[in-house]
C-alpha positions in Angstrom: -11.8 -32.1 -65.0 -8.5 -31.1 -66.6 -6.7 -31.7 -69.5 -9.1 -33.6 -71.5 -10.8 -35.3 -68.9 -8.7 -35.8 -66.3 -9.2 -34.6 -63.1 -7.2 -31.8 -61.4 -5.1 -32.4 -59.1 -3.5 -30.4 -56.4 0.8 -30.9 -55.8 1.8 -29.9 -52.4 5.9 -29.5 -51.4 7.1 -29.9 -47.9 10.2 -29.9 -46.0 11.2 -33.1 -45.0 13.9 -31.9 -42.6 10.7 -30.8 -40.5 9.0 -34.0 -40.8 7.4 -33.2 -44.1 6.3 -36.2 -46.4 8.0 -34.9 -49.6 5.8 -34.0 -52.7 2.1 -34.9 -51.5 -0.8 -35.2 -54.0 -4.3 -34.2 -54.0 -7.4 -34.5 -55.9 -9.5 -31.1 -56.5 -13.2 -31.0 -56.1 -14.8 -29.4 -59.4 -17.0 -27.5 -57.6 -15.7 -27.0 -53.6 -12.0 -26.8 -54.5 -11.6 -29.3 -51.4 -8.5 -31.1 -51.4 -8.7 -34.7 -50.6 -4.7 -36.3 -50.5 -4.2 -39.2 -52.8 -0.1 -40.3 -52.6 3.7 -38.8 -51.6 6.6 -39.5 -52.8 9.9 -38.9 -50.7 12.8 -39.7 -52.9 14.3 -35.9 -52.8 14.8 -34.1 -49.3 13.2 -30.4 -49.0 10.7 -30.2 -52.3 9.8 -26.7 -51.2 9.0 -25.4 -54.3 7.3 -27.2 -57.4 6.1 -26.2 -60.7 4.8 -27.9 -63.4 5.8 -27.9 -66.7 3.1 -27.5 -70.0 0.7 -30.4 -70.4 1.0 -31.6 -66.6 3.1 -34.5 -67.4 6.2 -33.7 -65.7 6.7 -31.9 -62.5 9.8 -30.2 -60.7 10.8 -29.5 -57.7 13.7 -27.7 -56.3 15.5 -29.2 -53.3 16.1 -27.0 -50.8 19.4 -28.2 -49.0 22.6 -26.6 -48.3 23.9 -28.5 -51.7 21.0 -27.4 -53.4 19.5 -29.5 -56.5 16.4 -29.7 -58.9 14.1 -32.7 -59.9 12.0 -33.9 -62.6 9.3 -36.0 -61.9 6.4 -37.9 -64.3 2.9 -37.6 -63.6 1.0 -40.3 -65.4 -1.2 -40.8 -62.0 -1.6 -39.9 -58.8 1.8 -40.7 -57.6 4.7 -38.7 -59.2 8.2 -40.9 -60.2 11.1 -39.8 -60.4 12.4 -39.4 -63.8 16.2 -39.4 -62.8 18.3 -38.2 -60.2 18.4 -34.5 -58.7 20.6 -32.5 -60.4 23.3 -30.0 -58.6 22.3 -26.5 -59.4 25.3 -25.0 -58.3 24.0 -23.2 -55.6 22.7 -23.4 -51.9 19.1 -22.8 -51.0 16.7 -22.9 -53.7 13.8 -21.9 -53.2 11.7 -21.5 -56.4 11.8 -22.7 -59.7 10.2 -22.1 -63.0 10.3 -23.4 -67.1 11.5 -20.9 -69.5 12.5 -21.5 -73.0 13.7 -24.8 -72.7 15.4 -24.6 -69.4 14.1 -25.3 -65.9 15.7 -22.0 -63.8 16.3 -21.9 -60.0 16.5 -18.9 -57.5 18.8 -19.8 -54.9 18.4 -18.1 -51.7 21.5 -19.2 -49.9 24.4 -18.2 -52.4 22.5 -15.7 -54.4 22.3 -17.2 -58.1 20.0 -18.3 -60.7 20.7 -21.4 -62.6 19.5 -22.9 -65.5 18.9 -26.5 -66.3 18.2 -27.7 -69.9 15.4 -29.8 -70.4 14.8 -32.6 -72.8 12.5 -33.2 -75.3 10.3 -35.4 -73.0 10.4 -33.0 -70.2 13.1 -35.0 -68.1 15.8 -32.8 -67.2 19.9 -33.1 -68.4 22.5 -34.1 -65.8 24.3 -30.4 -65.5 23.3 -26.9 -65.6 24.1 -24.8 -68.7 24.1 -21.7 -66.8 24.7 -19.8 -63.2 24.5 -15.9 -62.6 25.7 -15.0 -59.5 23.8 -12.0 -57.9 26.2 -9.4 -56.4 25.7 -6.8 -53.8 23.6 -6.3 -50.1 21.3 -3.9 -47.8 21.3 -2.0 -45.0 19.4 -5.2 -43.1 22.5 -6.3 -41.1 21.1 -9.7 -40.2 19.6 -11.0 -43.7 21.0 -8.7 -46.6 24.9 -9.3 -45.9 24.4 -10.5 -49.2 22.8 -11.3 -52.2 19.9 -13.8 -51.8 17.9 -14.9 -54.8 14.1 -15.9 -53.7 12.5 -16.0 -56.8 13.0 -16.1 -60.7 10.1 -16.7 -63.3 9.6 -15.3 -66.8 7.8 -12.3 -67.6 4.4 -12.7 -69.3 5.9 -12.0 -73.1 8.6 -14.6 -72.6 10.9 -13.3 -73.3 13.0 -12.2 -69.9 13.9 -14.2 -66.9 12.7 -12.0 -64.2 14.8 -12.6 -60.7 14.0 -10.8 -57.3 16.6 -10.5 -54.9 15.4 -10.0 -50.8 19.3 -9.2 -50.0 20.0 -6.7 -52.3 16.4 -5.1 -52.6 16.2 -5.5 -56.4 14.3 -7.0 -59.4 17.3 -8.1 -62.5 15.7 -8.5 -65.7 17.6 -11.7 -67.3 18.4 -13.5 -70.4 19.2 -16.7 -71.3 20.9 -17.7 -74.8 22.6 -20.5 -75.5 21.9 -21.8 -72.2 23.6 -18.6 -70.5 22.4 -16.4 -68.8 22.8 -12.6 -68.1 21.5 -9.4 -66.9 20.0 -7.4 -69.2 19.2 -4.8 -65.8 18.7 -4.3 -62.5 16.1 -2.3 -60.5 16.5 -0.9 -57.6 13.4 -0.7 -54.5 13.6 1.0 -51.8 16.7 -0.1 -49.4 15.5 -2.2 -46.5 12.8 -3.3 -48.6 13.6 -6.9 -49.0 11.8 -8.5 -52.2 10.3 -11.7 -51.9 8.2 -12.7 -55.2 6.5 -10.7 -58.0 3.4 -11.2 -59.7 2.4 -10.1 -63.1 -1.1 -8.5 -63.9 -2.7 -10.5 -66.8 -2.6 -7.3 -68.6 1.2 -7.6 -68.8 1.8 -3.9 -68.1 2.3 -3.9 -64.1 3.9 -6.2 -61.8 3.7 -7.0 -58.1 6.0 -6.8 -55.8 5.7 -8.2 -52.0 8.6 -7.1 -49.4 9.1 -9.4 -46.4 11.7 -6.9 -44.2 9.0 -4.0 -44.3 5.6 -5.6 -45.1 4.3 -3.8 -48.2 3.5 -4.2 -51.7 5.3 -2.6 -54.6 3.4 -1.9 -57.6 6.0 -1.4 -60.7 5.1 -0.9 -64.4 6.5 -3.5 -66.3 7.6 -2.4 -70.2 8.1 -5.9 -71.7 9.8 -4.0 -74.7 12.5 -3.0 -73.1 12.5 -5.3 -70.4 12.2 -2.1 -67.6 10.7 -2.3 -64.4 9.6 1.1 -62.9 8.4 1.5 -58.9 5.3 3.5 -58.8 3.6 3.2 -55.8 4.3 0.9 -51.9 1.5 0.0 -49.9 1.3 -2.1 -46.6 0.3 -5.3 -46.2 -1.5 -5.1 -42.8 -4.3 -2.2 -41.6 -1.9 -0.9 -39.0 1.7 -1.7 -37.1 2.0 -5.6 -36.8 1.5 -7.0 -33.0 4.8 -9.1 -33.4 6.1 -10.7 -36.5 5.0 -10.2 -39.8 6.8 -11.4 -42.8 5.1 -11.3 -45.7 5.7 -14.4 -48.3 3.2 -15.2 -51.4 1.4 -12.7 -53.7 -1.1 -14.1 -56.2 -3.0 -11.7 -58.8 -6.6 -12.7 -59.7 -7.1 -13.7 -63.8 -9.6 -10.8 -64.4 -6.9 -8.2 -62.5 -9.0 -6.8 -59.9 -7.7 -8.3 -56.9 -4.2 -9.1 -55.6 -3.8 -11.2 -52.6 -1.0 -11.7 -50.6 -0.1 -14.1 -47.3 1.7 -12.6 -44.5 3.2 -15.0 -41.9 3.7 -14.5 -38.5 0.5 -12.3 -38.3 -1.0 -15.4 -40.2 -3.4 -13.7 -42.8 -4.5 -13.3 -45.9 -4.7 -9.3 -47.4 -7.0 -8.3 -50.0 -5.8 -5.7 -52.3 -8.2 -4.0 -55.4 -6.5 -2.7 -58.3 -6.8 1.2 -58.4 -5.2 2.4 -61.5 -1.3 2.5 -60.8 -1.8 1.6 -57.0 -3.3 -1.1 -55.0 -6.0 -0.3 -52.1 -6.4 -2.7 -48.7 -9.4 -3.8 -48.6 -9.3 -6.4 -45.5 -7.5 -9.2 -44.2 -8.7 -12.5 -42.8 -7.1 -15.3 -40.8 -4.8 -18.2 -43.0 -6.6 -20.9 -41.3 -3.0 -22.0 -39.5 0.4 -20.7 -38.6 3.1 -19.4 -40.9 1.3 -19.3 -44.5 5.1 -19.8 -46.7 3.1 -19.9 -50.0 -0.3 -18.2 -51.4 -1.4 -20.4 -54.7 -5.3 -19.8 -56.7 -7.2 -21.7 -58.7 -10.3 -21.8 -60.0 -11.9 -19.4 -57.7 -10.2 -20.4 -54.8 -7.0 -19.3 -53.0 -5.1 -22.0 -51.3 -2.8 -21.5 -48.1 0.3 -23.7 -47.3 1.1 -23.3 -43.5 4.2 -24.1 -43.0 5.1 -24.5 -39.1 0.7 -25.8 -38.3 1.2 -28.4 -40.9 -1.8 -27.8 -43.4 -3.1 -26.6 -46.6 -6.2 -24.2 -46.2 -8.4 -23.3 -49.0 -11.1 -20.6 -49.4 -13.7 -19.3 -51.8 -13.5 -16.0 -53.1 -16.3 -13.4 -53.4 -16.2 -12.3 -56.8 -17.4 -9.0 -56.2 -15.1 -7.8 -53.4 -12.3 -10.5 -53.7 -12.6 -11.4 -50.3 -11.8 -14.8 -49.1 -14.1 -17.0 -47.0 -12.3 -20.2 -45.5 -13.6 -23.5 -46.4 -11.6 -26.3 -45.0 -7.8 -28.0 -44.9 -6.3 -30.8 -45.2 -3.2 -31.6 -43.0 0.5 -31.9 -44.7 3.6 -31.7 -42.2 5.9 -28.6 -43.0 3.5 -27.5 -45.8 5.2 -25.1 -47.9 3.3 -24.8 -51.4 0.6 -25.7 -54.1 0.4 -26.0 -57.5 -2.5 -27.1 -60.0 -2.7 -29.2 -63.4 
């Protein structure tokens, strides 16, 4: 059970322009981590990304269209309700969203911004941003880093920066936001061609993760919450050897005691194991994602959870605690899968 007694439940995005049915729900075995799906709700087109706020009573989820918008959504039971409509974020293509002080913020992969959205006192969001950064600049990619293309922004684990990662212009910009504006406080540079995807923090707070999806590696960076600096130390692949064909690596999860990072790479369709060696990170194996295209990589309670996008399901597996390796336990089926989250 969670939160006092209720039970945990799994929140699953999808695209609906695939044939996704919207935000799906799921309840969470306490001792399996089997997903069994409850309800969906498809009131906003392309939920791709969700996160939930403190508490679990409201979720939000970014709408991935060319328009771009975010939504709130209450959770009293197994079928979220919209708590409003979606709000324009002033941007095209988000695809990940996060709370941070007081604000729901949006990375938005099309035009290369992060927005911020004020949220009320009960968890419902107001009807216009507060703030948009546009991100400037490109890579040597000619076909996906003409420009600037936002894939992620979350805060760091002192909250007190908005941390955004950038796949077009191979860079991590460290953020604030007062007043409801936001601004670069700096910017670091990874190696050109790179192409950032998401970041992870080590519960420790003093390194953070970085997975590239144009050359499929790792970056591990020491993270100085201080000063809000973000230093490259060491790259490491994602894969044993050259890929057989596609490989585009997408979600990175860290586990809570910091020995293990795991990370989902699609095309090649598995999962890498990673142990934490000082200031670098050490392959250990990979296994198979259980489906096609894994867009998202989410854990939870000693499980890792798998959203294939383009096979249609959600795959979970338990984790050997010694070696961090996962073994694959089941899935459930969700059209256009595309990620998980837990309260």
């Amino acid at each position: 059970m969670a939160d006092g007694g209720r039970r945990q439940r799994a929140f699953i995005g999808s695209f609906t322009a695939a044939g996704g049915p919207g935000v799906v729900t799921a309840a969470v075995h306490p001792h399996s981590g089997a997903l069994a799906l409850l309800e969906s709700v498809d009131g906003v087109p392309d939920p791709s990304y969700l996160a939930l706020a403190p508490g679990g009573r409201t979720l939000y989820a970014v709408s991935e269209t060319a328009d771009g918008a975010v939504a709130a959504y209450h959770v009293h039971d197994d079928k979220p309700r919209l708590a409003g409509p979606p709000v324009p974020v002033g941007g095209s293509g988000p695809t990940h969203l996060s709370r941070f002080d007081g604000h729901v913020l949006t990375a938005n992969y099309g035009s290369g911004s992060i927005t911020a959205v004020p949220v009320r006192p009960d968890g419902t969001l107001a009807q216009a941003a507060s703030g948009l950064l546009q991100h400037t600049g490109s890579g040597p990619h000619e076909r996906r880093q003409r420009g600037p293309h936002a894939h992620q922004v979350q805060p760091d684990p002192s909250g007190r920066w908005a941390v955004s990662v950038d796949l077009g212009t191979d860079s991590v910009r460290v953020c604030t936001l007062h007043g409801g504006t936001l601004a670069v406080h700096r910017e670091f540079a990874l190696r050109p061609g790179s192409g950032p995807r998401h970041l992870a923090f080590h519960p420790g707070g003093g390194y953070a993760y970085v997975v590239n999806e144009l050359t499929p590696t790792v970056t591990v960076c020491r993270w100085d919450a201080e000063r809000g600096s973000l230093k490259p130390l060491t790259e490491t692949p994602v894969l044993p050897g050259a890929p057989a064909g596609d490989a585009y690596p997408s979600g990175i999860v860290v586990s809570p005691d910091g020995r293990f990072v795991w990370t989902a790479t699609r095309g090649e369709d598995v999962l890498s194991v990673f142990a934490v060696d000082g200031e670098g990170l050490r392959l250990t194996g990979t296994v198979p994602c259980g489906g096609h295209w894994p867009r998202a990589l989410a854990q939870s309670g000693g499980f890792l959870y798998a959203a294939n996008e383009r096979s249609g399901e959600v795959t979970w597996f338990a984790v050997d605690p010694l070696t961090g390796m996962p073994r694959y336990d089941g899935s459930v089926a969700v059209p256009a899968a595309s990620c998980v989250v837990f309260g």
